[in-house]
C-alpha positions as CSV (number, residue, x, y, z in Angstrom):
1,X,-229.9,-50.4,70.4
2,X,-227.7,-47.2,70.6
3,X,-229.4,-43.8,69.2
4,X,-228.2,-40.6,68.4
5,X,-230.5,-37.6,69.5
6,X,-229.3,-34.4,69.4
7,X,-228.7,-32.1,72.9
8,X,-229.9,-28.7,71.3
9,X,-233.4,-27.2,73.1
10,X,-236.3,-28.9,70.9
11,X,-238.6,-25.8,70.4
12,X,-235.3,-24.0,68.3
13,X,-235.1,-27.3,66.2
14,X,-238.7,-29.1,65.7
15,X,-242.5,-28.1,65.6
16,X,-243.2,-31.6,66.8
17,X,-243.7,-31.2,70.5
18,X,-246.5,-31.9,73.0
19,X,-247.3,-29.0,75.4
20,X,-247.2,-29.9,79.1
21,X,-250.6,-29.0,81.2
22,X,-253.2,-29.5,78.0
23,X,-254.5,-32.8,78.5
24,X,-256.2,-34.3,75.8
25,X,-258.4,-36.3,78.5
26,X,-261.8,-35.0,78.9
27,X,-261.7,-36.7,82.5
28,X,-259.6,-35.4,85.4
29,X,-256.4,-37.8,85.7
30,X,-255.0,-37.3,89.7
31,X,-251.3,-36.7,88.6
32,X,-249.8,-34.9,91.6
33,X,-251.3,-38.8,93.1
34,X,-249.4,-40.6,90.7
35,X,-246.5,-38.2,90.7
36,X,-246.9,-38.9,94.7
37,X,-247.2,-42.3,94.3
38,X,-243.7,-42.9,92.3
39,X,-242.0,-40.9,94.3
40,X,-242.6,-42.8,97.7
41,X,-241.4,-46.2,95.9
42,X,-238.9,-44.9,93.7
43,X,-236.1,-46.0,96.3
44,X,-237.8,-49.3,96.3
45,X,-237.9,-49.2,92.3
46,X,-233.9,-48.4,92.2
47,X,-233.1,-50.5,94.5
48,X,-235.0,-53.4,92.5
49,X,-232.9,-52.5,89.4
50,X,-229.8,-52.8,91.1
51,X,-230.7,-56.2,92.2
52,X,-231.6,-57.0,88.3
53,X,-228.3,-55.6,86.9
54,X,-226.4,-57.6,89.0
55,X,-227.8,-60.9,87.4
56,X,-225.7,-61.3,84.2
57,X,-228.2,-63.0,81.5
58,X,-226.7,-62.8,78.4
59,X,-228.5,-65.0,75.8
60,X,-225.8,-65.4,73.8
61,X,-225.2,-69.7,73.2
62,X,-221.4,-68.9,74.2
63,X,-222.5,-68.2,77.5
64,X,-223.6,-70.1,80.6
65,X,-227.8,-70.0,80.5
66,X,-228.1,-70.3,84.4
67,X,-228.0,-66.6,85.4
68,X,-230.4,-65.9,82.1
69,X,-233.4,-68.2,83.8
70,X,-232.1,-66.8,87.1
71,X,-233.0,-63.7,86.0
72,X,-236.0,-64.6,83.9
73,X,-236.9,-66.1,87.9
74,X,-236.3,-62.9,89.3
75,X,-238.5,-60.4,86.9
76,X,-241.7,-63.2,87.2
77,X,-241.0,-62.7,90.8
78,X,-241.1,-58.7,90.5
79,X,-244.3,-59.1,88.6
80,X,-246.0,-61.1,91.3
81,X,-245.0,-58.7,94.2
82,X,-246.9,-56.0,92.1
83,X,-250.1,-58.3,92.1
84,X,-250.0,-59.9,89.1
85,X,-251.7,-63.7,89.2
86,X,-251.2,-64.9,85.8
87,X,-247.2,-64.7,85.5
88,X,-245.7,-67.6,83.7
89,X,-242.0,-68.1,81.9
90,X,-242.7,-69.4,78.7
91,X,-239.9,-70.5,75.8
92,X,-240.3,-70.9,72.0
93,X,-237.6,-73.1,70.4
94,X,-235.0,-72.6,67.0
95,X,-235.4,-74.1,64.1
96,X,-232.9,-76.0,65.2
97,X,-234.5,-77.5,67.9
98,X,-232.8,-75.6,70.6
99,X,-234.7,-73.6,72.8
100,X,-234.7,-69.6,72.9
101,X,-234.7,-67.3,76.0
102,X,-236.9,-67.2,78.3
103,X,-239.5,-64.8,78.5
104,X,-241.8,-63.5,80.9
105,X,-245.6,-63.0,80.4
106,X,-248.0,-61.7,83.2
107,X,-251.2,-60.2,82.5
108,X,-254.6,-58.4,84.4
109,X,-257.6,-58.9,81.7
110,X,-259.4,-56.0,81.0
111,X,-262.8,-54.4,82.4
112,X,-265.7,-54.5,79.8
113,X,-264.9,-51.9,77.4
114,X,-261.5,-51.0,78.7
115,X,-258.4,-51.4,75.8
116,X,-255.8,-53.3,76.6
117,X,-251.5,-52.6,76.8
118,X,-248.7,-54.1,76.4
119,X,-245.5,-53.5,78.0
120,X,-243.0,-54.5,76.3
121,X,-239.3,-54.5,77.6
122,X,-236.1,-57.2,77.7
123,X,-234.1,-58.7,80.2
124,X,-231.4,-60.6,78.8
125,X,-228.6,-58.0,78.3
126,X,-225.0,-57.5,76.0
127,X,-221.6,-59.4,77.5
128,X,-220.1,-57.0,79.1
129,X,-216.8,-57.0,77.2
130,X,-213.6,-55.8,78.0
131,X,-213.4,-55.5,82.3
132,X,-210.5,-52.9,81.6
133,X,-212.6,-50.2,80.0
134,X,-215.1,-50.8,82.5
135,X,-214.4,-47.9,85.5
136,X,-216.8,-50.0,88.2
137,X,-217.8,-53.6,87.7
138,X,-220.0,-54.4,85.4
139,X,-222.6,-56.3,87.2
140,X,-222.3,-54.3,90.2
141,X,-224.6,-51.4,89.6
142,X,-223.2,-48.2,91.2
143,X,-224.6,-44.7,92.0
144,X,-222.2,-41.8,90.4
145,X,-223.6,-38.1,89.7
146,X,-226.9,-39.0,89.4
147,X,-225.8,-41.7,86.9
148,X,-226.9,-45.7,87.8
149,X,-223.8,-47.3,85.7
150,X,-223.8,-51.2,85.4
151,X,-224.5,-53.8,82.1
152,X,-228.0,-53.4,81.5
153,X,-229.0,-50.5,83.7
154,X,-230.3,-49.0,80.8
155,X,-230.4,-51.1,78.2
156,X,-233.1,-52.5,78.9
157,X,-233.7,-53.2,82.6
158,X,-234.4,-49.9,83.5
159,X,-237.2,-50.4,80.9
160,X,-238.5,-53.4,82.9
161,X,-238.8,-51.3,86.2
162,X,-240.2,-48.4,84.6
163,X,-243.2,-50.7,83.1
164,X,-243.2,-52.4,86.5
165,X,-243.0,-49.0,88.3
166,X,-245.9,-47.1,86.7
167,X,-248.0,-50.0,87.0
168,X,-247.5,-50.1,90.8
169,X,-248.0,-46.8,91.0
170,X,-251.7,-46.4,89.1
171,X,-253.0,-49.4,90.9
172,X,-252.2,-47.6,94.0
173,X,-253.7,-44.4,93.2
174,X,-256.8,-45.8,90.9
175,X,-258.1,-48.7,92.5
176,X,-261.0,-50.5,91.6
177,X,-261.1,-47.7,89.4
178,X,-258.2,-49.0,87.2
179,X,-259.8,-51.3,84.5
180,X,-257.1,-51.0,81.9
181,X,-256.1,-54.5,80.5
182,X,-252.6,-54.6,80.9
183,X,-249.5,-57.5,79.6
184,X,-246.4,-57.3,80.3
185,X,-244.1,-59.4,77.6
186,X,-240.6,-59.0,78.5
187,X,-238.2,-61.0,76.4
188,X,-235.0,-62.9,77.1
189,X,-233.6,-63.2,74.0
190,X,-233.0,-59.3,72.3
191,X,-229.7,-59.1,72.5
192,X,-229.4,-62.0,70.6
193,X,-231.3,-61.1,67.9
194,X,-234.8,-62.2,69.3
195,X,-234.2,-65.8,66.8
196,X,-237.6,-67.1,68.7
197,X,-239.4,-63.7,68.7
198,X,-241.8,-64.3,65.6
199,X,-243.0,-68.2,66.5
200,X,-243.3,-66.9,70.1
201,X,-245.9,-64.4,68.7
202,X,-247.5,-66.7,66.9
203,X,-248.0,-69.4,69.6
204,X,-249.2,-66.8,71.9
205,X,-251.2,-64.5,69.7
206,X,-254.5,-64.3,72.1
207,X,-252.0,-64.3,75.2
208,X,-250.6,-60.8,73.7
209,X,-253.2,-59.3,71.9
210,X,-253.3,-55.4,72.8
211,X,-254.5,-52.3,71.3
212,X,-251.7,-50.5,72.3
213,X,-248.1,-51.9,73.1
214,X,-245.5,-49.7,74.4
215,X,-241.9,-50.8,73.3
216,X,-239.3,-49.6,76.4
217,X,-236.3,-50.1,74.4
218,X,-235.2,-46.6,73.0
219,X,-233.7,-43.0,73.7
220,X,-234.9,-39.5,75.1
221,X,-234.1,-36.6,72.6
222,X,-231.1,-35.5,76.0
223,X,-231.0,-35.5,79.7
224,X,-234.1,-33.2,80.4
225,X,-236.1,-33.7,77.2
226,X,-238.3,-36.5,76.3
227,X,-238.8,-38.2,73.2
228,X,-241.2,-41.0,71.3
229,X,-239.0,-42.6,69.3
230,X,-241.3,-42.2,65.6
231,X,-238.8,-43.8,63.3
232,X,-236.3,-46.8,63.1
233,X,-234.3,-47.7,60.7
234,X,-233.9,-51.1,59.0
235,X,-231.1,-53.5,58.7
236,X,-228.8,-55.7,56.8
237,X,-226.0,-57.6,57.2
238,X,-223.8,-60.9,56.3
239,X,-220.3,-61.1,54.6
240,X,-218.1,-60.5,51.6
241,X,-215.2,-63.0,50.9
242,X,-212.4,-62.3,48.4
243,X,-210.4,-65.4,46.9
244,X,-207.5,-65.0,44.8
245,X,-205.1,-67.9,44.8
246,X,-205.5,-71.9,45.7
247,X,-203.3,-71.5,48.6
248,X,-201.0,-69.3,50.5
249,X,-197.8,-68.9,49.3
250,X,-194.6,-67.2,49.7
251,X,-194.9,-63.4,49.3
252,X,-191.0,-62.5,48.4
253,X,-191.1,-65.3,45.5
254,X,-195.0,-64.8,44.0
255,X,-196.0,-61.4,44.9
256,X,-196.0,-58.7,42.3
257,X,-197.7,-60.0,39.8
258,X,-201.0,-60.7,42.4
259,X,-202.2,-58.9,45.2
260,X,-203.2,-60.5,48.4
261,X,-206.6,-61.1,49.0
262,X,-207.1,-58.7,52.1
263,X,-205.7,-55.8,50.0
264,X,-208.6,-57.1,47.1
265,X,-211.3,-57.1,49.5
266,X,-209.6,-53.5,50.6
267,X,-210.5,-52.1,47.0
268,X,-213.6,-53.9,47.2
269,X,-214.7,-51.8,50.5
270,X,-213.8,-48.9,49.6
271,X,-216.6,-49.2,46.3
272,X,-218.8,-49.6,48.8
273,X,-218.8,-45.9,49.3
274,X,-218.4,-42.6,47.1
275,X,-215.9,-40.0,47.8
276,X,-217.9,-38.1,50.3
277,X,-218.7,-40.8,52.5
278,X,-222.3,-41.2,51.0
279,X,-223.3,-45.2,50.9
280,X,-222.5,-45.6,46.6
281,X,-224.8,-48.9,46.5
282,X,-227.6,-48.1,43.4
283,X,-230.9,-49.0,44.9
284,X,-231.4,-47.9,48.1
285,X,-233.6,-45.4,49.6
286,X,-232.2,-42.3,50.8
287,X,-234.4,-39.2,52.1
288,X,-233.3,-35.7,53.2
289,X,-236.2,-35.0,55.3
290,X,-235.6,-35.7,59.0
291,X,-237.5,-32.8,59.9
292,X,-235.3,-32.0,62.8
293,X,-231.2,-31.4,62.6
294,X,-228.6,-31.6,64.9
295,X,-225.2,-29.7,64.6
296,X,-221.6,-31.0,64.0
297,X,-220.8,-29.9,67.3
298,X,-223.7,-31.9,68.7
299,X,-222.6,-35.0,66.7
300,X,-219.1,-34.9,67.3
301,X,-219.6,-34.7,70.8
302,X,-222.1,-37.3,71.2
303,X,-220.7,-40.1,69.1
304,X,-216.6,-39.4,70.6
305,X,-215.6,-38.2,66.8
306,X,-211.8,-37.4,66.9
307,X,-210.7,-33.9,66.0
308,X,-209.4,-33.5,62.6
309,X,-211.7,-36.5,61.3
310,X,-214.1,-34.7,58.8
311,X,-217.8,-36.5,59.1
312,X,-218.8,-38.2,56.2
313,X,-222.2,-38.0,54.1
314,X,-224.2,-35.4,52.4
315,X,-227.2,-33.7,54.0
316,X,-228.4,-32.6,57.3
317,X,-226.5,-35.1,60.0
318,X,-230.0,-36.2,61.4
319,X,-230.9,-37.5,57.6
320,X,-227.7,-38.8,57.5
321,X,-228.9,-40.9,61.4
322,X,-232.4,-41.7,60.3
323,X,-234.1,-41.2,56.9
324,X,-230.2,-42.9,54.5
325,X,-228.4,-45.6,54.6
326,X,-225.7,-46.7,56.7
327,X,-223.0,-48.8,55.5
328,X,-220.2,-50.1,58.2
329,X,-217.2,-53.1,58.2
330,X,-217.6,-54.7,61.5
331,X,-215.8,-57.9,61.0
332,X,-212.4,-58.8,59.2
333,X,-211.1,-61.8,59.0
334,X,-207.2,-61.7,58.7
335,X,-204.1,-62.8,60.8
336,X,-203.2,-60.8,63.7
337,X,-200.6,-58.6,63.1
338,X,-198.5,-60.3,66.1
339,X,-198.4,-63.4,64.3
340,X,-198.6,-62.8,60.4
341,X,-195.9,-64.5,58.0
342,X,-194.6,-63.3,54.7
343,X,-197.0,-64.9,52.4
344,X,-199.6,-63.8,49.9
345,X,-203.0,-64.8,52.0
346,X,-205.4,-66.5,49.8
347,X,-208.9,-65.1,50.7
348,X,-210.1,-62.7,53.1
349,X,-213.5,-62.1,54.6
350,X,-215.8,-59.0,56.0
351,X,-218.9,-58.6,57.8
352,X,-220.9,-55.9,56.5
353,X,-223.9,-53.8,58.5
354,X,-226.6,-51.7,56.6
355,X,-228.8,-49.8,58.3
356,X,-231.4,-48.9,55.7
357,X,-233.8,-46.1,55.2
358,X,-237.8,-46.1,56.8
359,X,-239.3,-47.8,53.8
360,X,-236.6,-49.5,52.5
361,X,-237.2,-53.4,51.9
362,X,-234.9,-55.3,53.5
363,X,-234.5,-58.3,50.5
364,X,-234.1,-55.5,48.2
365,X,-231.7,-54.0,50.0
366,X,-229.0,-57.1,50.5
367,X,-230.0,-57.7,46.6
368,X,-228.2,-54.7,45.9
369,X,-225.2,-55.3,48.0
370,X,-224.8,-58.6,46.5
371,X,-225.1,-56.7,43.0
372,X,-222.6,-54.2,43.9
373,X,-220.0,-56.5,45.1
374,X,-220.5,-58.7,42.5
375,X,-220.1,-56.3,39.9
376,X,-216.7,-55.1,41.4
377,X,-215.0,-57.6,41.7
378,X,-211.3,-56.3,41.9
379,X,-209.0,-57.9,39.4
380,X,-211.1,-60.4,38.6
381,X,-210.8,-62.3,41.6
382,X,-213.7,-64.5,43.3
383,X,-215.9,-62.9,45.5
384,X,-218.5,-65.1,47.3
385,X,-221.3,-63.0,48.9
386,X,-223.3,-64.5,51.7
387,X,-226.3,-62.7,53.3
388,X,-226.8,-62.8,57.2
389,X,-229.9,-61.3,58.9
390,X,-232.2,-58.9,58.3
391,X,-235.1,-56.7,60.0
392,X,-237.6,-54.0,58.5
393,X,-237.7,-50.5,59.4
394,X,-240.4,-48.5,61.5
395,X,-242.9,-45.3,60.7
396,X,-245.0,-44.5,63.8
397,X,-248.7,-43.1,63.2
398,X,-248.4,-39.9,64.8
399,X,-251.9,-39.4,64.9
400,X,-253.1,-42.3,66.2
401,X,-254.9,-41.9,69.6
402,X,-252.0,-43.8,72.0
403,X,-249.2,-41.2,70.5
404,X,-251.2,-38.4,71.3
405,X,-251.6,-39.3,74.7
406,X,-247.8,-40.9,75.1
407,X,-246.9,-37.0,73.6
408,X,-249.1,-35.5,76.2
409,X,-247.7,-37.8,79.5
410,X,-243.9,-37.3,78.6
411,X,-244.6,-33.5,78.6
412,X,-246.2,-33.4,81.6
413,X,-243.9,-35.7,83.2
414,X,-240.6,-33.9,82.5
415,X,-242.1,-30.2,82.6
416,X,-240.8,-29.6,78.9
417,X,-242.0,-30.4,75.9
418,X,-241.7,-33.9,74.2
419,X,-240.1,-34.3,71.0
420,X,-240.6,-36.5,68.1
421,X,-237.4,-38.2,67.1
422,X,-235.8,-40.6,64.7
423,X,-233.3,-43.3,65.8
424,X,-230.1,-44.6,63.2
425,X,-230.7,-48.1,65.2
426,X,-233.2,-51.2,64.4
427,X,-235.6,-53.2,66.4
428,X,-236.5,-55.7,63.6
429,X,-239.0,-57.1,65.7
430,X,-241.3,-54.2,65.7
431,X,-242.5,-55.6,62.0
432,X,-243.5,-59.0,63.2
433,X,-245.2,-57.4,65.7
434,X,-247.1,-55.6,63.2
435,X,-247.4,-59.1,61.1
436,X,-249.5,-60.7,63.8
437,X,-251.2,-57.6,65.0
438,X,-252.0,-55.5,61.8
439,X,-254.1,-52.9,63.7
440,X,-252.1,-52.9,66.8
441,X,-250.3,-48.8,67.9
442,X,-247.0,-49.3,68.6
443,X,-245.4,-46.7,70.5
444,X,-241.3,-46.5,71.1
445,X,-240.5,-45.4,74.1
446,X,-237.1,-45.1,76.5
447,X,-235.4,-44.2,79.4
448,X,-231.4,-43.7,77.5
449,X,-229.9,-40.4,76.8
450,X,-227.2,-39.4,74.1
451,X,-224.3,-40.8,77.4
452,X,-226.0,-44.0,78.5
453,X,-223.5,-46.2,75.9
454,X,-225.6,-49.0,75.8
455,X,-223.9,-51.9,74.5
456,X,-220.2,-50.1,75.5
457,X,-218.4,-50.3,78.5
458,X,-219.8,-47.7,81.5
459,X,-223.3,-48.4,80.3
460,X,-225.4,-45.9,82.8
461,X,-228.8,-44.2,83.5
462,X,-229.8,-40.6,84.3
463,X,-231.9,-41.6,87.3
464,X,-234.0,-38.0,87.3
465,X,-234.6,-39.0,83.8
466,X,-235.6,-42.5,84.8
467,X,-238.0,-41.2,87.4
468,X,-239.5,-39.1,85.0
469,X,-240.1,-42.3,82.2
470,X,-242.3,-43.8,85.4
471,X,-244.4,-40.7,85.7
472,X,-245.0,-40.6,82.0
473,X,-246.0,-43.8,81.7
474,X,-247.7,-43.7,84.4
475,X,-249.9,-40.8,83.3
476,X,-250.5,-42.7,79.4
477,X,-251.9,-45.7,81.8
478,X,-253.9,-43.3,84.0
479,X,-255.2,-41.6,80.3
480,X,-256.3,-44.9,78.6
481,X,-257.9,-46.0,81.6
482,X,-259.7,-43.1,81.5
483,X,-260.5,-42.0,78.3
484,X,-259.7,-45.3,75.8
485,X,-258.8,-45.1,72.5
486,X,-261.1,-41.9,71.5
């Protein structure tokens, strides 16, 4: 998942902020131990993460499986060296038969009256696409102005160690002392659409049950400024296919009188949204109420927009990232231009992506697509919709007991305050996590910053910030320990 925060100071933009130093534990938490404590194995913990980015598990069928159980092999291994007994690689399978990625489970029960958390991270990872864009390999991770660039050392590895990291690091300092239940559940599938996610869930609902789970898998507001992540957006997607003739035939002696079917599904697009870029699709949710804005400037800079290129939408941009929808092309099917012939092509196909408003129902939504689509049909021709996947959207309880706390430890663990922040990407399997544990507080949390490019070529991590996402979590371990879920 790729965000969008904004890179403005939080206090000018957002009353939503924690306020480093005021504790909401009525116990003393040792952080200058804890803060100790990571420091003297961060080079250990960096060092680890290298070793894990150079392992190129991609759970994609298209690709070779071995290094994805090599690298499931090698985070159960990580797990054990931090003193975990019960560490086991387990696999649901597709309802094809075939089986998903694997994932790794390890768990420490908790004391009588303790909660319990789960850690929640991934460590399969996106191909690494085109080596030429890439500026040092890909599965090599290398050190550059305080940057750790390599596929994955970010998205979501970094989330792995951090987990792994702050776990060390309060066992150390805590000792018998630490009676927090804690499971770690890191997938091997996520990049892949997590396909066994929900019947995993279901065939180990005791093994995962939590009162809290932390999700490592999103964004910090910029370098310097924390964030918990307190809305995702849902999402949409499958394709459009225009058909206008039987069969291709000779564009000097037929055309004229019919137009090709990729200029059809052109005219077809281009309904798809009104003339100032909002998503023109009657039904779906749209709110103006991020709460927090970033500027053009901001945008621009973050998301590589091209000078001259006027943004498209209406209403703050931050609305425009996390409370509307979000409607891109990302497939077309259609010769290459290197090899096309002079003939009227007889269909043409897109991919669509919607991202869809917190609130938005997902069925609802791709109903309305298929509506639209249908009902513009250009010239009469055929259009055959067919829907692809879909995932809910997410509204974190602010007030719940775990996000006051995870507020609280990413303040004091960066120095600043933390923000609360909305992300224009999806984790669909947040829902089915909230299917099968309907009582369950999910916090979002990250380690990536507006620059990682996750999923893009030079993905990297802001190691300060990366030390700082141990500490934090560190601390919210340190605070549930101590104080529960009061």
């Amino acid at each position: 998942m790729t965000p969008n925060p904004a890179q403005t100071p939080p206090d000018a933009r957002t009353p939503d902020v924690g306020t480093p130093g005021s504790t909401p534990s009525l116990r003393p938490i040792d952080g200058a131990g804890l803060r100790q404590a990571v420091a003297r194995s961060f080079d250990v913990t960096l060092s680890r993460l290298k070793d894990l980015v150079s392992i190129p598990g991609i759970a994609w069928p298209s690709f070779d499986p071995a290094p994805l159980d090599a690298s499931a092999a090698a985070v159960a291994d990580l797990l054990r060296a931090a003193g975990l007994d019960e560490v086991q690689v387990l696999r649901s399978h597709k309802e094809d038969g075939s089986p998903g990625g694997p994932a790794v489970v390890a768990r420490r029960p908790a004391a009588a009256g303790k909660p319990t958390i789960l850690l929640y991270a991934h460590h399969d990872v996106q191909p690494p696409g085109d080596p030429a864009l890439w500026e040092s390999e890909p599965f090599a991770a290398v050190e550059r102005n305080g940057r750790l660039y390599g596929r994955g050392a970010a998205d979501d590895k970094a989330g792995i160690m951090a987990h792994v990291a702050a776990y060390t690091a309060v066992s150390d300092v805590l000792g018998e002392e630490f009676g927090l239940g804690v499971t770690f559940f890191f997938e091997g599938e996520e990049e892949a659409g997590s396909p066994t996610f929900r019947t995993f869930l279901e065939t180990h609902r005791e093994l995962l049950r939590a009162d809290v789970i932390v999700v490592a898998d999103s964004s910090n507001w910029k370098v310097g400024v924390p964030a918990l992540t307190t809305s995702l957006r849902g999402l949409v997607d499958g394709t459009i296919e225009v058909q206008v003739l039987e069969h291709a035939v000779h564009s000097g002696m037929f055309g004229g009188p019919v137009l090709d079917a990729p200029t059809l599904l052109s005219r077809l697009i281009a309904t798809l949204h009104d003339a100032e870029g909002n998503v023109a699709i009657d039904g779906l949710v749209a709110y103006d109420n991020a709460g927090v804005d970033l500027t053009e400037g901001e945008y621009r800079t973050d998301s590589s927009v091209l000078d001259g290129v006027r943004l498209a939408g209406t209403g703050s941009i931050a609305s425009r990232l996390w409370t509307k929808p979000a409607l891109s092309i990302i497939g077309f099917d259609a010769p290459a231009v290197d090899v096309a012939s002079n003939t009227l092509l007889p269909r043409a196909r897109a991919k669509f992506s919607l991202r869809l408003a917190p609130g938005q129902n997902p069925q609802e939504a791709m109903d309305a697509v298929r509506r639209h689509v249908e009902a513009n049909a250009p010239f009469g021709a055929k259009v055959v919709f067919t829907p692809g996947e879909s995932g809910n959207s997410f509204l974190a309880d602010t007030s719940s007991a775990a996000a006051k706390s995870a507020m609280w430890a990413l303040g004091e663990a960066w120095g600043v305050p933390a923000v609360e922040m909305g992300i224009g990407g999806s984790i669909p399997f947040i829902a089915d996590l909230l299917d099968v544990y309907p009582d369950v507080q999910i916090l979002v949390t990250g380690v990536e910053d507006p620059d990682s490019r996750a999923h893009s070529a030079n993905e990297s991590l802001h190691i300060g910030d990366f030390r700082n996402a141990v500490v934090a979590e560190a601390l919210l371990l340190a605070q549930l320990n101590a104080e529960g879920l009061v």
